[in-house]
C-alpha positions, 0 to 999 in steps of 0.5 A: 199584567204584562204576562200575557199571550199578547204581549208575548207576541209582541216581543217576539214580533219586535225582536225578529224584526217582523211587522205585526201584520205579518204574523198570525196566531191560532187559539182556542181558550180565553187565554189566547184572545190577547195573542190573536187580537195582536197578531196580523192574522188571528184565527179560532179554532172552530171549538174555541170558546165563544169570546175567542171566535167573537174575536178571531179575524177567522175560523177554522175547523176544530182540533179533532178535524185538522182545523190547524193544517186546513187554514194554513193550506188555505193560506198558502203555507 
């Protein structure tokens, strides 16, 4: 099915004009694997279920401990 984070992502990418490598995405559930497999930068929160740190480009901390605000300090936003 096209109904997925991923190719949500994807649209949103194209129609702002943006290049995919310049977008990065956060998730923790299963469902978020195909969004950060389509973004630039994917990133699992630190409690995200293992097939999502598996294909995460990095991790952060948990939810519970700021895991959002630490990697986008850590990246320069």
């Amino acid at each position: 099915t096209d109904a997925t984070k991923g190719h949500a992502l994807a649209f949103l990418t194209k129609h702002l004009g943006l290049k995919a490598e310049e977008t990065l995405a956060f998730g923790d559930g299963t469902n978020d694997i195909t969004m950060i497999r389509q973004a630039g930068t994917g990133v699992a929160m630190g409690n995200a279920a293992p097939e999502m740190l598996a294909a995460a480009d990095r991790v952060t901390a948990s939810n519970d401990e700021d895991g959002l605000a630490k990697i986008l300090e850590e990246l320069g936003f």
